[in-house]
Each structure stands twice: as C-alpha cells, then as structure tokens.
N, C-alpha and C positions, 0 to 999 in steps of 0.2 A: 373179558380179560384176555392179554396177549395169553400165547401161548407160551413165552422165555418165559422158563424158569427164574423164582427168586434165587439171588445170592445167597449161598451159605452164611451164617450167620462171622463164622472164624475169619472168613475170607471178605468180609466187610469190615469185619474189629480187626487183620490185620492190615487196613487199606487205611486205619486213621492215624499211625504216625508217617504215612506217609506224606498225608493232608497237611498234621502240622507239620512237616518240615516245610512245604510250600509257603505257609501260611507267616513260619518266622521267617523266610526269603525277604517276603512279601514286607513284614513289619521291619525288618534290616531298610530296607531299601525306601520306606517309607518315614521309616526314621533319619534317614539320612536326608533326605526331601527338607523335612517339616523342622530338622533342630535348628536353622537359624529364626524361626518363628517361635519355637514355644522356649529356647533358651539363645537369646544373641548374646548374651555376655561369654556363652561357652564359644561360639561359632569365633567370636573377632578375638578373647583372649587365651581360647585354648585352657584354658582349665577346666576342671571337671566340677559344675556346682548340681545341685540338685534343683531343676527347675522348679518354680512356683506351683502350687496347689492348683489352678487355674489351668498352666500350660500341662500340666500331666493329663488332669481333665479334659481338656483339648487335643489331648494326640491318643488319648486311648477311644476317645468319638472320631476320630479320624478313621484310628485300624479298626478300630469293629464295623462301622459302619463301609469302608472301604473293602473287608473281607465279606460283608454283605452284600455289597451290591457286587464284586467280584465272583463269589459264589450262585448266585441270582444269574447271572449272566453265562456265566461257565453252565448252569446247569440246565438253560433254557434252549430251545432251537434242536435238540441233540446233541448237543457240544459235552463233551467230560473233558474233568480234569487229568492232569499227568496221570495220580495216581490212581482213577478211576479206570485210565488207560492199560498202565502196569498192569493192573487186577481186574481185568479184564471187567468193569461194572459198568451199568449200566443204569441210567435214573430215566422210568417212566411215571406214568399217567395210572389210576385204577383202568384205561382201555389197553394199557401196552404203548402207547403215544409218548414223545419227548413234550416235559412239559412245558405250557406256554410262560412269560417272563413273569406273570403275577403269581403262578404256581408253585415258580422257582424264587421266587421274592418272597412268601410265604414260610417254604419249609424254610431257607436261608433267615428268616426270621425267627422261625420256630425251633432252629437249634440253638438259640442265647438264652429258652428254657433254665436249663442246666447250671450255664455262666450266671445268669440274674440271680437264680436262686440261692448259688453259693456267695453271690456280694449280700443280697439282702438275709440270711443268715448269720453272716459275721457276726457283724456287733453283737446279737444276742452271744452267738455261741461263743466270742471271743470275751465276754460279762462274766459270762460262767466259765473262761480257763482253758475252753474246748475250739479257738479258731482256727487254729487248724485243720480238725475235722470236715471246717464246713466246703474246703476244699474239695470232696467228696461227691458235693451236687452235680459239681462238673461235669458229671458222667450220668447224671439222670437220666438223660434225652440215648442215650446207648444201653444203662441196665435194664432201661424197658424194655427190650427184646426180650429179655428173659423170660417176661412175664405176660407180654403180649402173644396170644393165639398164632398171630403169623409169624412171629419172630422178627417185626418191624421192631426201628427208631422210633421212638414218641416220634417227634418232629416229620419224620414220614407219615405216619399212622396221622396224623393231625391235617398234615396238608395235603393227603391223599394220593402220595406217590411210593415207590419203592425202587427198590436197586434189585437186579436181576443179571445175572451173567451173558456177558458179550462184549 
C-alpha cells in the first residue's frame, strides 16, 4: 500500500457538493444538446410541454450514463476532477497507483448503488405513504463510511480504490 495518507472522512463529504454542482453544469448543458430530440415541439414552438414518458427515459440514460463514463475517465490515468482538485483528493489503487479505465469504470458504476436503490424502493415505499423517504438511499454508497473499518465509500470499498490526500 502507498504510503499517502487516506482522506479525512469530512474532507471527502465536504468535496460531494462540489461534484454535484459539476455534475448539474454538466446535465444543463446536456440538456441543452438533447431538447430538440427528446421534446421538438418545445425547441421549434417555444412553449413549455412536458416531454413524453419515453423521451424523459431517454435523457435521464443519457446524463447517467454520460456522468459515468465522464467520471470513469476523469478518474482514470491520474486525472481528478475540479473538485478533487479544490480538496486537494486523490483516487488510487489498493497499491497507491492511479486506477486503470476499467477500475474507474467500476467504482463510477458502483456509485448508482445508492441512486438504483432509491428508484427501486419507491413504489413500495410510495404504496405505504412513505416516498419520500426512499430518497434517503441516495446516500448509501457515503453512510457506509460510517460503518466501514476504513472509513471507505461502499463503491470504493467494492471496486478497491480510495481517495487520499494530495
């Protein structure tokens, strides 16, 4: 194992609103791409409709998997993001190494943990009154530090890398 230090746990949880602000940049601007494909009646008459069931589905597979392979890439090679940069983190390998693109394609996999489990929750918990709640999962793949020995992300801990300061 390298020798860098892991990241403080505070200083990793205060580096993820900076990720999503990157990240709704990111869905702005990809939104802006994709609305004359998933709503043209909005793009040619300027009114505001609610696209079809279909095109929603088609633009939320777009950003998820577009922040996947975005993050997959950002995180491979030794590349960090802005705010990896900001907060001084750093993502290796269990050697200390920058992980390779299937590594990074992994953990970037392994954090939709969280997100899947709060869609596939809904329905039940929205049956019994309580959908709201299931918002809540969201944050699995992070409250596991708490509870994990190293004070890793599930989704680290699974795909066998961590964040360490530098």
């Amino acid at each position: 194992m390298s020798s860098s230090a892991d990241a403080g746990l505070a200083r990793r949880l205060a580096a993820i609103p900076y990720e999503l602000l990157l990240l709704a940049a990111m869905a702005f601007v990809a939104g802006f791409v994709m609305l004359p494909f998933v709503s043209p009646q909005s793009a040619v008459r300027h009114d505001l409709a609610t696209p079809p069931l279909y095109a929603r589905t088609l633009m939320a597979c777009v950003l998820a998997g577009g922040a996947t392979l975005f993050y997959a890439w950002i995180w491979s090679g030794g590349r960090r993001s802005l705010p990896q940069k900001v907060w001084h983190l750093r993502l290796v390998d269990q050697e200390g190494r920058a992980p390779g693109w299937k590594q990074a394609l992994l953990r970037a996999l392994l954090a939709w943990i969280g997100p899947v489990l709060a869609l596939a929750a809904w329905p039940l918990m929205h049956a019994a009154g309580h959908g709201r709640y299931a918002a809540l999962f969201v944050v699995f793949n992070y409250a596991w530090a708490l509870v994990d020995r190293d004070r890793r992300f599930l989704h680290d801990r699974l795909a066998g890398t961590r964040l360490v300061a530098g």
